[in-house]
PDBQT receptor file of N, H, CA, C and O in Angstrom, charges set to zero:
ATOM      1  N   UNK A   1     -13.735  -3.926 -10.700  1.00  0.00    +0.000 N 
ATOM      2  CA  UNK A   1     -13.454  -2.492 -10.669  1.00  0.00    +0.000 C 
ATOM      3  C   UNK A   1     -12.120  -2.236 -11.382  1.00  0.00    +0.000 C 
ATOM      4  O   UNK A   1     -11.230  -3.078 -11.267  1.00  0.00    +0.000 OA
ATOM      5  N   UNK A   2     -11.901  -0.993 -12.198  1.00  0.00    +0.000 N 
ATOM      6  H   UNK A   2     -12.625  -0.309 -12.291  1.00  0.00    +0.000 HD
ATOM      7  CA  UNK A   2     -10.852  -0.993 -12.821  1.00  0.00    +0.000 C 
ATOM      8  C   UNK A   2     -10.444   0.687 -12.527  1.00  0.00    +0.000 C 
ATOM      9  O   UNK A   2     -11.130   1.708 -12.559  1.00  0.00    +0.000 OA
ATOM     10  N   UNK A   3      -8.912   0.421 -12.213  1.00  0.00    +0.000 N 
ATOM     11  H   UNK A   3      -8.355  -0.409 -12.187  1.00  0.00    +0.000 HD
ATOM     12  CA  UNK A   3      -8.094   1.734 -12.037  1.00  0.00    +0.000 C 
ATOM     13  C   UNK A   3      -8.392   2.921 -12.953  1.00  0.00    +0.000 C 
ATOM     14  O   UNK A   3      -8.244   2.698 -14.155  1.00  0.00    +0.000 OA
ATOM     15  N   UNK A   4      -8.632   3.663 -12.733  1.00  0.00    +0.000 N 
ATOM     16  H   UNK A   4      -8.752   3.844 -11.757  1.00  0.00    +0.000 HD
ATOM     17  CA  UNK A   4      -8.834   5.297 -14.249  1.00  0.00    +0.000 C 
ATOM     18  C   UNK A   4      -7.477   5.686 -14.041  1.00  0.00    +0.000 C 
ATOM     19  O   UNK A   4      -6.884   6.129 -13.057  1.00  0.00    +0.000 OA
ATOM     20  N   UNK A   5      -7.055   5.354 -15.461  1.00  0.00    +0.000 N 
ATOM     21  H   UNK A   5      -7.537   4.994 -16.260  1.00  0.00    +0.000 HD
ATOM     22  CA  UNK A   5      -5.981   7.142 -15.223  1.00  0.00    +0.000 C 
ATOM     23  C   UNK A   5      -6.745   8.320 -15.651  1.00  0.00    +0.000 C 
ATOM     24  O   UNK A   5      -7.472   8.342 -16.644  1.00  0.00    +0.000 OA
ATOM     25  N   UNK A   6      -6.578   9.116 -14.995  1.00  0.00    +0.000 N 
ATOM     26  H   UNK A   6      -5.988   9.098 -14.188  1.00  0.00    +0.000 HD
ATOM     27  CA  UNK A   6      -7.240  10.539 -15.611  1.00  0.00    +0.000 C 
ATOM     28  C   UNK A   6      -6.159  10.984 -16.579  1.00  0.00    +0.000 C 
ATOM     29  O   UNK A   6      -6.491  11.108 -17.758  1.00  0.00    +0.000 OA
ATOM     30  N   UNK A   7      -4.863  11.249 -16.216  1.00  0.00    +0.000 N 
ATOM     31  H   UNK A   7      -4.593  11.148 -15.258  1.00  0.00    +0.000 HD
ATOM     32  CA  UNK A   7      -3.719  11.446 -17.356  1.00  0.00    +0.000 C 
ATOM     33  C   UNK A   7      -3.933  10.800 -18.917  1.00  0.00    +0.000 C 
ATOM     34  O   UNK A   7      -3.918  11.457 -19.959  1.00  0.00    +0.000 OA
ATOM     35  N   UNK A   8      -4.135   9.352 -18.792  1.00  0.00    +0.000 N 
ATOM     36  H   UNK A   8      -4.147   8.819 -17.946  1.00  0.00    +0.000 HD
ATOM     37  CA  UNK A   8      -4.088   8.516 -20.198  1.00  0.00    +0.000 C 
ATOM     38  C   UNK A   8      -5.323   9.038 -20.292  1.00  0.00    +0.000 C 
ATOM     39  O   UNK A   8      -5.516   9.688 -21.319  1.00  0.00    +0.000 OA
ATOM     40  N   UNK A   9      -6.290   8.946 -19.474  1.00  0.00    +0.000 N 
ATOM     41  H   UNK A   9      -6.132   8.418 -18.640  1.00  0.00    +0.000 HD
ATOM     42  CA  UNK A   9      -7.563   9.299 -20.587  1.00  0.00    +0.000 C 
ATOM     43  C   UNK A   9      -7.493  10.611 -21.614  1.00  0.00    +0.000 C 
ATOM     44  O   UNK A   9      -7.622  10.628 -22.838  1.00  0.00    +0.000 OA
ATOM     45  N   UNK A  10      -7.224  11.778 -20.617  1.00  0.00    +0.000 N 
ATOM     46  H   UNK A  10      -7.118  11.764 -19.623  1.00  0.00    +0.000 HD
ATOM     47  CA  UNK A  10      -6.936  12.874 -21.107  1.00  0.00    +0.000 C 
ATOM     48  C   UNK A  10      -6.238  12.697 -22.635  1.00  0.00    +0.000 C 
ATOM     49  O   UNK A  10      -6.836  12.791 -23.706  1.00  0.00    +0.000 OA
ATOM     50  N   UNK A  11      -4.631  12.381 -22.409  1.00  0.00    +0.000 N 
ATOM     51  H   UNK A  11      -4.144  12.305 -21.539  1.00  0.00    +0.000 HD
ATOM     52  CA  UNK A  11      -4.047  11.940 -23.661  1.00  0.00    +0.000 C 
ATOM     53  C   UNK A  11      -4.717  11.417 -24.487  1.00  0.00    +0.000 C 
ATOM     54  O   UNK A  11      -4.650  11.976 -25.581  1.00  0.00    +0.000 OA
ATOM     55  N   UNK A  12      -5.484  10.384 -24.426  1.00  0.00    +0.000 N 
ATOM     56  H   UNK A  12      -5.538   9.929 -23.537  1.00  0.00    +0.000 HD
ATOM     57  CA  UNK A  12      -6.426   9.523 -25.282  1.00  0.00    +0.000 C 
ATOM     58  C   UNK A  12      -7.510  10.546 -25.925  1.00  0.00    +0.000 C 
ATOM     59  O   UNK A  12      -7.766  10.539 -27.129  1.00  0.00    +0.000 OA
ATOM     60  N   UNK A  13      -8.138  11.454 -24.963  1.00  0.00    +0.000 N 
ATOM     61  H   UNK A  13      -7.930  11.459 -23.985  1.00  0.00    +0.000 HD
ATOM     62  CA  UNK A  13      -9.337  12.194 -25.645  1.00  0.00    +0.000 C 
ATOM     63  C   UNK A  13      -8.856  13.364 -26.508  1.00  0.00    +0.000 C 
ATOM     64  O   UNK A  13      -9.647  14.043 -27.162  1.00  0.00    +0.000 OA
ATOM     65  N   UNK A  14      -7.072  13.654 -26.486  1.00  0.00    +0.000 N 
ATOM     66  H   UNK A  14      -6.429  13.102 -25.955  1.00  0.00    +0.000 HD
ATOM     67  CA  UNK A  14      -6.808  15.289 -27.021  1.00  0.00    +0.000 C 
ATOM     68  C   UNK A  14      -6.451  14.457 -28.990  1.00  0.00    +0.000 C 
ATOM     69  O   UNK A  14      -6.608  15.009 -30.079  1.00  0.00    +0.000 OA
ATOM     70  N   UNK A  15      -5.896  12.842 -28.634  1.00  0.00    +0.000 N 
ATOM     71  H   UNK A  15      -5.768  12.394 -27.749  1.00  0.00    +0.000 HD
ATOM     72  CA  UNK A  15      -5.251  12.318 -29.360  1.00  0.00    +0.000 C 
ATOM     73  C   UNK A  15      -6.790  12.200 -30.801  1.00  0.00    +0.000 C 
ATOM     74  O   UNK A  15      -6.708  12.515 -31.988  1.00  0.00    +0.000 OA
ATOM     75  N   UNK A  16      -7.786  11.745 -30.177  1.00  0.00    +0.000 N 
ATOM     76  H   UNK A  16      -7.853  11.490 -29.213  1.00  0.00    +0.000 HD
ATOM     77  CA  UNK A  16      -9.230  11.853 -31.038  1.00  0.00    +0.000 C 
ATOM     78  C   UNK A  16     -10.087  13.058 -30.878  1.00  0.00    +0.000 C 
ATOM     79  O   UNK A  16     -11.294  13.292 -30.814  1.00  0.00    +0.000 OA
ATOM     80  N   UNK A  17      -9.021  13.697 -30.842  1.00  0.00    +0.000 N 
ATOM     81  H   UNK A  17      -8.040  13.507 -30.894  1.00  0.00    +0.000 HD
ATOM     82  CA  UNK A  17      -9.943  15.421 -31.184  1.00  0.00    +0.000 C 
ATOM     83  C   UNK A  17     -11.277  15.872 -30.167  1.00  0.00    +0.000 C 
ATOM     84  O   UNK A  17     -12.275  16.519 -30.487  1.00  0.00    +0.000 OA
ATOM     85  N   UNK A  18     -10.944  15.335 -28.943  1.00  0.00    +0.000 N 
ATOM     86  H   UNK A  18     -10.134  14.809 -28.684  1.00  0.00    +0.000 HD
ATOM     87  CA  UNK A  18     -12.253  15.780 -27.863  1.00  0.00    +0.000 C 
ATOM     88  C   UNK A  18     -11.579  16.513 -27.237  1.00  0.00    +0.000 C 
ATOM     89  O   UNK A  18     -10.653  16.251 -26.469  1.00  0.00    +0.000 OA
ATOM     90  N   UNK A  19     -12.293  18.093 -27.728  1.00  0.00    +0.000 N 
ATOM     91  H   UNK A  19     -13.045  18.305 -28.351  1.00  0.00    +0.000 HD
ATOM     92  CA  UNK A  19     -12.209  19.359 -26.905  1.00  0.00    +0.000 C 
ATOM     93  C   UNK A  19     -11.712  19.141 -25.459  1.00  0.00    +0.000 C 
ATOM     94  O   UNK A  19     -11.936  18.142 -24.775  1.00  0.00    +0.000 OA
ATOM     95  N   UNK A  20     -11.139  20.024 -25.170  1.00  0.00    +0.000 N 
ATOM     96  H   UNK A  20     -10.958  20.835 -25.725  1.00  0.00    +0.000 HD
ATOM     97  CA  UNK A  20     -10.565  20.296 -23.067  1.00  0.00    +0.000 C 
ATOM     98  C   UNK A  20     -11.817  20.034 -22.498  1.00  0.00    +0.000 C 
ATOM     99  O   UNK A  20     -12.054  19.165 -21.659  1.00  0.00    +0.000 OA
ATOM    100  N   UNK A  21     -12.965  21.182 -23.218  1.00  0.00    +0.000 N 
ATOM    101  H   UNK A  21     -12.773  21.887 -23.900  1.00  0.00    +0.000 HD
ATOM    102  CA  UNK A  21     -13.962  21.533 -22.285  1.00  0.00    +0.000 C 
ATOM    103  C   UNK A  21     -14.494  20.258 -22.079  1.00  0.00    +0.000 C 
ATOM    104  O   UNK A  21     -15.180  20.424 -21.071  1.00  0.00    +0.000 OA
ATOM    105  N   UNK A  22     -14.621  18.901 -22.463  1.00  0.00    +0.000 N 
ATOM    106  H   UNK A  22     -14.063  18.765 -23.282  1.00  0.00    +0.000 HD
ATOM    107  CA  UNK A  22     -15.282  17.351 -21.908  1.00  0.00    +0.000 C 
ATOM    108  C   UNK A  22     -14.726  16.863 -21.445  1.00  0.00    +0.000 C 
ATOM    109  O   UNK A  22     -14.799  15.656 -21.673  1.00  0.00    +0.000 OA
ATOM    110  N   UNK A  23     -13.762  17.295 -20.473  1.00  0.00    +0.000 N 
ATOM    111  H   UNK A  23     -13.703  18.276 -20.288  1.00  0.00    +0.000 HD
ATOM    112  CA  UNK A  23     -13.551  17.018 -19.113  1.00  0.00    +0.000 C 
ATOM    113  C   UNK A  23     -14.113  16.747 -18.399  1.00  0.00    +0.000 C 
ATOM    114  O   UNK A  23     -14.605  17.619 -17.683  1.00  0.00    +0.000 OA
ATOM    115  N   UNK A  24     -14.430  15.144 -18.117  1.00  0.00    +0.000 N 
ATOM    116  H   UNK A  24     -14.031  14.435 -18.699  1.00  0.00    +0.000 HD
ATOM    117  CA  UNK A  24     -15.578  14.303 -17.507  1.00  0.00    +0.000 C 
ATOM    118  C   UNK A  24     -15.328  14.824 -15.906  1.00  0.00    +0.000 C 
ATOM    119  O   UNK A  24     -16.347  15.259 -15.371  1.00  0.00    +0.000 OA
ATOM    120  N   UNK A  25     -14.225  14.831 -15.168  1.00  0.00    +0.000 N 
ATOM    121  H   UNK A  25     -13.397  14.478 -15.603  1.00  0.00    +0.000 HD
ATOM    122  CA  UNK A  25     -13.898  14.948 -14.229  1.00  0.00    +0.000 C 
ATOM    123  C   UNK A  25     -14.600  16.671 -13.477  1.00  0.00    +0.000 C 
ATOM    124  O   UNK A  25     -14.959  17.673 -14.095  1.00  0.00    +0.000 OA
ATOM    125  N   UNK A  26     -14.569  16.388 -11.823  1.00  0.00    +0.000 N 
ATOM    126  H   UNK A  26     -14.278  15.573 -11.321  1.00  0.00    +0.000 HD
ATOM    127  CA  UNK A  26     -15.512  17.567 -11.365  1.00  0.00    +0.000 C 
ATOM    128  C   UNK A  26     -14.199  18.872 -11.650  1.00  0.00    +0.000 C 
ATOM    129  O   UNK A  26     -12.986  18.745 -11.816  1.00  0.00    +0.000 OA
ATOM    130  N   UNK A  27     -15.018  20.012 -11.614  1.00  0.00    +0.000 N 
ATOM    131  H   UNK A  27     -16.003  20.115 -11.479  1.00  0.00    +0.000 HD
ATOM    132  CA  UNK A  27     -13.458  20.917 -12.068  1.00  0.00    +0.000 C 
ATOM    133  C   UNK A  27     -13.656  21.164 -10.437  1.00  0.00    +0.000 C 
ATOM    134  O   UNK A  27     -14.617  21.175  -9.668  1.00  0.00    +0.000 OA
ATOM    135  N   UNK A  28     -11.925  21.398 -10.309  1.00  0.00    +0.000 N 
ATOM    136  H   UNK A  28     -11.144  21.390 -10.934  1.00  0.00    +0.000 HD
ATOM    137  CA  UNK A  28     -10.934  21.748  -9.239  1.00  0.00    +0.000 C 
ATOM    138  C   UNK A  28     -10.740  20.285  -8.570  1.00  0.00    +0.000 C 
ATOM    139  O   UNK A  28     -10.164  20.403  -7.489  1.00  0.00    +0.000 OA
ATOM    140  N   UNK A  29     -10.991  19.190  -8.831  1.00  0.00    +0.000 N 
ATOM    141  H   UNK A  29     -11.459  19.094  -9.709  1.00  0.00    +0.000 HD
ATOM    142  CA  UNK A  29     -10.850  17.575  -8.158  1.00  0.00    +0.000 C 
ATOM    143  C   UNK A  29      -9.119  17.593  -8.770  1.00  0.00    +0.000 C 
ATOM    144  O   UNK A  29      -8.626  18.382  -9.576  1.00  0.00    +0.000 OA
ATOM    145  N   UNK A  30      -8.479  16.457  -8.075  1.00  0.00    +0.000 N 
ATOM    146  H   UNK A  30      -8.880  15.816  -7.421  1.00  0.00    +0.000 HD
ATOM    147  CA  UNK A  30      -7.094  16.314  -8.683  1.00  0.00    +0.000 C 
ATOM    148  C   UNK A  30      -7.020  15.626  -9.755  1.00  0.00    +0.000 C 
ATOM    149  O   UNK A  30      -5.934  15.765 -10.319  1.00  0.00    +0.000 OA
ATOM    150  N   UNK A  31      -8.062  14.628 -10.493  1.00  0.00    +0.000 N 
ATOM    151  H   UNK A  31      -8.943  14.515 -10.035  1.00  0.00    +0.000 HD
ATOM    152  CA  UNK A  31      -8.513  13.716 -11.361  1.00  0.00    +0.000 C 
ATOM    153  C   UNK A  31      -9.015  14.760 -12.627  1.00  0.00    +0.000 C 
ATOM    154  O   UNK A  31      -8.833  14.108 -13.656  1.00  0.00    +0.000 OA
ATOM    155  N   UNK A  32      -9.404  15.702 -12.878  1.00  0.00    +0.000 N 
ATOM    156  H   UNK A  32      -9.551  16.232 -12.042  1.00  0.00    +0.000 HD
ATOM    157  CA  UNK A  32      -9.834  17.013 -13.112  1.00  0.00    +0.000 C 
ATOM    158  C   UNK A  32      -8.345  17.724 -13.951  1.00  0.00    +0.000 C 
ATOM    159  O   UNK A  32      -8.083  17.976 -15.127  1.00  0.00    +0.000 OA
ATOM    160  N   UNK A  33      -7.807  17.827 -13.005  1.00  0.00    +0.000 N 
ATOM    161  H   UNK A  33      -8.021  17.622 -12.050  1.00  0.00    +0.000 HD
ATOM    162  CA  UNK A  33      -5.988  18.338 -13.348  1.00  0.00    +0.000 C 
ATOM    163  C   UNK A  33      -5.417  17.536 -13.880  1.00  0.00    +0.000 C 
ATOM    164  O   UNK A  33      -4.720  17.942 -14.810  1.00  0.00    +0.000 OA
ATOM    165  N   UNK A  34      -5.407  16.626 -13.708  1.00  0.00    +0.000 N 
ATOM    166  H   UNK A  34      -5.973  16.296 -12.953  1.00  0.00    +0.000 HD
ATOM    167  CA  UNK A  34      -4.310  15.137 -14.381  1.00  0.00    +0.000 C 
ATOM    168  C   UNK A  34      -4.979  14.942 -15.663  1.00  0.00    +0.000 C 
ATOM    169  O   UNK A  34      -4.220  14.634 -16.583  1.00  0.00    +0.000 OA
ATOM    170  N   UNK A  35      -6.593  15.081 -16.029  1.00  0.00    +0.000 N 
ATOM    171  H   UNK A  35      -7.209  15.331 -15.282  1.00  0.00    +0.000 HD
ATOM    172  CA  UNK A  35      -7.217  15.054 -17.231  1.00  0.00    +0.000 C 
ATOM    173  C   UNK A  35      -6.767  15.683 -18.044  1.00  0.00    +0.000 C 
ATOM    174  O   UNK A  35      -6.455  15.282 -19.165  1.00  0.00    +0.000 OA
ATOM    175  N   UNK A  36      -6.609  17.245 -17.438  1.00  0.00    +0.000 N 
ATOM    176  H   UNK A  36      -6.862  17.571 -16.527  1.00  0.00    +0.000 HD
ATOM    177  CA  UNK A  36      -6.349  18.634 -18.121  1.00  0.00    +0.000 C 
ATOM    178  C   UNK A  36      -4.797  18.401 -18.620  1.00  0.00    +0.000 C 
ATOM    179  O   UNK A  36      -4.435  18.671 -19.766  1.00  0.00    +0.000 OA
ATOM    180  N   UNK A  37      -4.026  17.923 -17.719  1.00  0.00    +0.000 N 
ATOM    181  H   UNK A  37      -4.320  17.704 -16.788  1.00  0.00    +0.000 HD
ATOM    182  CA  UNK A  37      -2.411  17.394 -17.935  1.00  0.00    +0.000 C 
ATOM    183  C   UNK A  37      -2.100  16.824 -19.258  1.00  0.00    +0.000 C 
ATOM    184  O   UNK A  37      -1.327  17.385 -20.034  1.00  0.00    +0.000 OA
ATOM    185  N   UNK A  38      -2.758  15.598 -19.549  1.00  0.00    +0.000 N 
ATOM    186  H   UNK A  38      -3.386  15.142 -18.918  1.00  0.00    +0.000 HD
ATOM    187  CA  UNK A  38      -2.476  14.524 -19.773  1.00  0.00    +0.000 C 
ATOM    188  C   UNK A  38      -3.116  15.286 -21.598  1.00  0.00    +0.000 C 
ATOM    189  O   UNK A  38      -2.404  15.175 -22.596  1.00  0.00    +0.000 OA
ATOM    190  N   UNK A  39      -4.673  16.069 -21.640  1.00  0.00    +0.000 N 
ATOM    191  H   UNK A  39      -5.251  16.158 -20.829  1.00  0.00    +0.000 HD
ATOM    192  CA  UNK A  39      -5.090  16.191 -22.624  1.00  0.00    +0.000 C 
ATOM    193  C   UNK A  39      -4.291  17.748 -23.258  1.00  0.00    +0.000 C 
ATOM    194  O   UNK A  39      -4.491  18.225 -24.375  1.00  0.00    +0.000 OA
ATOM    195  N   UNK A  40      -3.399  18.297 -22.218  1.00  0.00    +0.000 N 
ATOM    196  H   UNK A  40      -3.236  17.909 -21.311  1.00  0.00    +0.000 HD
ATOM    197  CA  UNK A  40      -2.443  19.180 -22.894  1.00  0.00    +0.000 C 
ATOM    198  C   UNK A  40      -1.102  19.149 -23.680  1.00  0.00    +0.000 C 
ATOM    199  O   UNK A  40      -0.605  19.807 -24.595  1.00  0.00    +0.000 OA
ATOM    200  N   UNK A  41      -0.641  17.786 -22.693  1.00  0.00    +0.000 N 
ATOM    201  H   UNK A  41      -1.045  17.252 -21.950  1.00  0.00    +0.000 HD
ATOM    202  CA  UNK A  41       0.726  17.052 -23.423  1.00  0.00    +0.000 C 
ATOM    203  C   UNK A  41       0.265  16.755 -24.277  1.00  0.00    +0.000 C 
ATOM    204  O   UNK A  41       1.201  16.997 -25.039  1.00  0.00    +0.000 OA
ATOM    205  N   UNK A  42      -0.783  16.234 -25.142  1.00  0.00    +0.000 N 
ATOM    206  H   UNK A  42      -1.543  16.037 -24.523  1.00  0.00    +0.000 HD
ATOM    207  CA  UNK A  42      -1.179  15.438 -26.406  1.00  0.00    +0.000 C 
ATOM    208  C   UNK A  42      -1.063  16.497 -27.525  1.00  0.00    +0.000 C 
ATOM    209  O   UNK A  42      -0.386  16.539 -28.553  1.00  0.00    +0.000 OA
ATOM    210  N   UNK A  43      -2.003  17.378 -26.941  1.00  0.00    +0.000 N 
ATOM    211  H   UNK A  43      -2.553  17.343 -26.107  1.00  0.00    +0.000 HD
ATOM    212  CA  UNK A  43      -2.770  18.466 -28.051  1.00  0.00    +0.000 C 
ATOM    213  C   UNK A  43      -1.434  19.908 -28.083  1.00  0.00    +0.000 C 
ATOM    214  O   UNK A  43      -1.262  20.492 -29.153  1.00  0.00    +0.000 OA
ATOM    215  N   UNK A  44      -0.552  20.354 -26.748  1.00  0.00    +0.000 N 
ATOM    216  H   UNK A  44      -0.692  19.880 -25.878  1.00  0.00    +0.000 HD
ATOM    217  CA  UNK A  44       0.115  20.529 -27.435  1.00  0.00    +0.000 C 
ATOM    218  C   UNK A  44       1.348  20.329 -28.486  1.00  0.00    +0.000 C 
ATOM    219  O   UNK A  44       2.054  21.129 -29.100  1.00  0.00    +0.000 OA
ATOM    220  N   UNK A  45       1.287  18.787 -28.413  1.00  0.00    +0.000 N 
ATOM    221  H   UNK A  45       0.713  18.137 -27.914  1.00  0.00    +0.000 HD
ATOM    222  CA  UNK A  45       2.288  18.063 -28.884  1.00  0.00    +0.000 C 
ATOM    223  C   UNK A  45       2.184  18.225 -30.678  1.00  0.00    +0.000 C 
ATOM    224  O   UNK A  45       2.948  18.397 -31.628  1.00  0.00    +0.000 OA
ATOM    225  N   UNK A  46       0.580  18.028 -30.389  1.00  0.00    +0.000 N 
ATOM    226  H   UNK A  46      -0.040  17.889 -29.617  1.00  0.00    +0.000 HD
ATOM    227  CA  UNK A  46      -0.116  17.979 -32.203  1.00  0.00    +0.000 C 
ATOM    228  C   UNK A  46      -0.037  19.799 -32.784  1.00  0.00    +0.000 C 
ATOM    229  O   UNK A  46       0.424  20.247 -33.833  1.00  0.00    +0.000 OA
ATOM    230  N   UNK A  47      -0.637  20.460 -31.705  1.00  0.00    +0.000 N 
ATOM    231  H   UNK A  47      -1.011  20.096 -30.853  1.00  0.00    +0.000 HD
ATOM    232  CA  UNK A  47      -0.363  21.806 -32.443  1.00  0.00    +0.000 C 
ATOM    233  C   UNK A  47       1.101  22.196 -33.295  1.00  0.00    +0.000 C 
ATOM    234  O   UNK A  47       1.294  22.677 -34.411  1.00  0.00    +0.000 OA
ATOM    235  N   UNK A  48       2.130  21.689 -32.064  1.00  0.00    +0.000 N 
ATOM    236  H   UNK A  48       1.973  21.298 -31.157  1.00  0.00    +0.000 HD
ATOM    237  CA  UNK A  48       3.874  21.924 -32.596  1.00  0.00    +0.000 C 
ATOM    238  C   UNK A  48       3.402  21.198 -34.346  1.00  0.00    +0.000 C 
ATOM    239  O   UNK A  48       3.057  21.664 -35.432  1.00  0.00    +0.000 OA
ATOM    240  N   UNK A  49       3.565  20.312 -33.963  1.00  0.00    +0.000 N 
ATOM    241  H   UNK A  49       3.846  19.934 -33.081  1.00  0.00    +0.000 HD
ATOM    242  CA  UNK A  49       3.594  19.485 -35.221  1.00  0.00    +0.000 C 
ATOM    243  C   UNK A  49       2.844  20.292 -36.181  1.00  0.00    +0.000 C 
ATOM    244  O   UNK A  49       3.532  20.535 -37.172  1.00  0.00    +0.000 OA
ATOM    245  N   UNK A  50       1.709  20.772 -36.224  1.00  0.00    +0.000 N 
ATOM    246  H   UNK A  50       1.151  20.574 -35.419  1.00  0.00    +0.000 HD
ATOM    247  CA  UNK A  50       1.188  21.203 -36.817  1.00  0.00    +0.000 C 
ATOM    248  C   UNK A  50       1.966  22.785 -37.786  1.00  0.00    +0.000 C 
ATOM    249  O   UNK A  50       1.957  22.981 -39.001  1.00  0.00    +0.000 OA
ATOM    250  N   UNK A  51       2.536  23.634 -36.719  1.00  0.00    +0.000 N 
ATOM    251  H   UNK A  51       2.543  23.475 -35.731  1.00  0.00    +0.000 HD
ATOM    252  CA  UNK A  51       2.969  24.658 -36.722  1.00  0.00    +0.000 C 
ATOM    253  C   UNK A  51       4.168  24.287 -37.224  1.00  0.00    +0.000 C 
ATOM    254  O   UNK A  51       4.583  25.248 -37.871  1.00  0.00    +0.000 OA
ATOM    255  N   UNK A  52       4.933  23.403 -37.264  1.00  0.00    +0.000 N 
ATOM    256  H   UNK A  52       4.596  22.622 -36.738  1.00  0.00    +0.000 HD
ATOM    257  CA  UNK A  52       5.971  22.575 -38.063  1.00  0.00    +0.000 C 
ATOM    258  C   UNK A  52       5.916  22.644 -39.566  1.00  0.00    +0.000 C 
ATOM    259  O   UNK A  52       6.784  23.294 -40.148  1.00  0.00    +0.000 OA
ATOM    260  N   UNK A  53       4.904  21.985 -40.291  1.00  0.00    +0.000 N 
ATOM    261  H   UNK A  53       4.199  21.457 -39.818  1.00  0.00    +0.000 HD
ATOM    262  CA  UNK A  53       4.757  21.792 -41.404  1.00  0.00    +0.000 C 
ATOM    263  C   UNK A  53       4.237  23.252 -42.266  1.00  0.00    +0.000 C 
ATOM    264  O   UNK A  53       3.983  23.237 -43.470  1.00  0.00    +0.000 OA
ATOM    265  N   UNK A  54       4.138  24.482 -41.400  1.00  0.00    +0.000 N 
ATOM    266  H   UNK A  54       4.344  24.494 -40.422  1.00  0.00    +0.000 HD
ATOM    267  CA  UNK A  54       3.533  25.886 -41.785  1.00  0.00    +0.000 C 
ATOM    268  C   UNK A  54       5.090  26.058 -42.574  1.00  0.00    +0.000 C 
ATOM    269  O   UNK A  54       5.362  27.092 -43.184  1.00  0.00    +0.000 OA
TER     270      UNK A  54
């Protein structure tokens, strides 16, 4: 059996361009939130950047 982060996954799925909405996790679970966390630090990290080079 192996530990999930829901956080790293999140990060991991915003980092290869998988939409919020595939959020494997049930919505309102705390695993759910930490997904949503983890895939917002990424993606808004990339938008800045993005909005950077404008």
């Amino acid at each position: 059996m192996t530990d999930r982060d829901p956080f790293a996954e999140g990060e991991r799925a915003a980092s290869e361009n998988i939409p919020a909405e595939a959020n494997p996790y049930q919505d309102g679970s705390d695993e759910h939130a930490l997904w949503a966390a983890g895939h917002e630090k990424v993606a808004g990290a990339i938008k800045a950047r993005k909005s950077e080079r404008s």
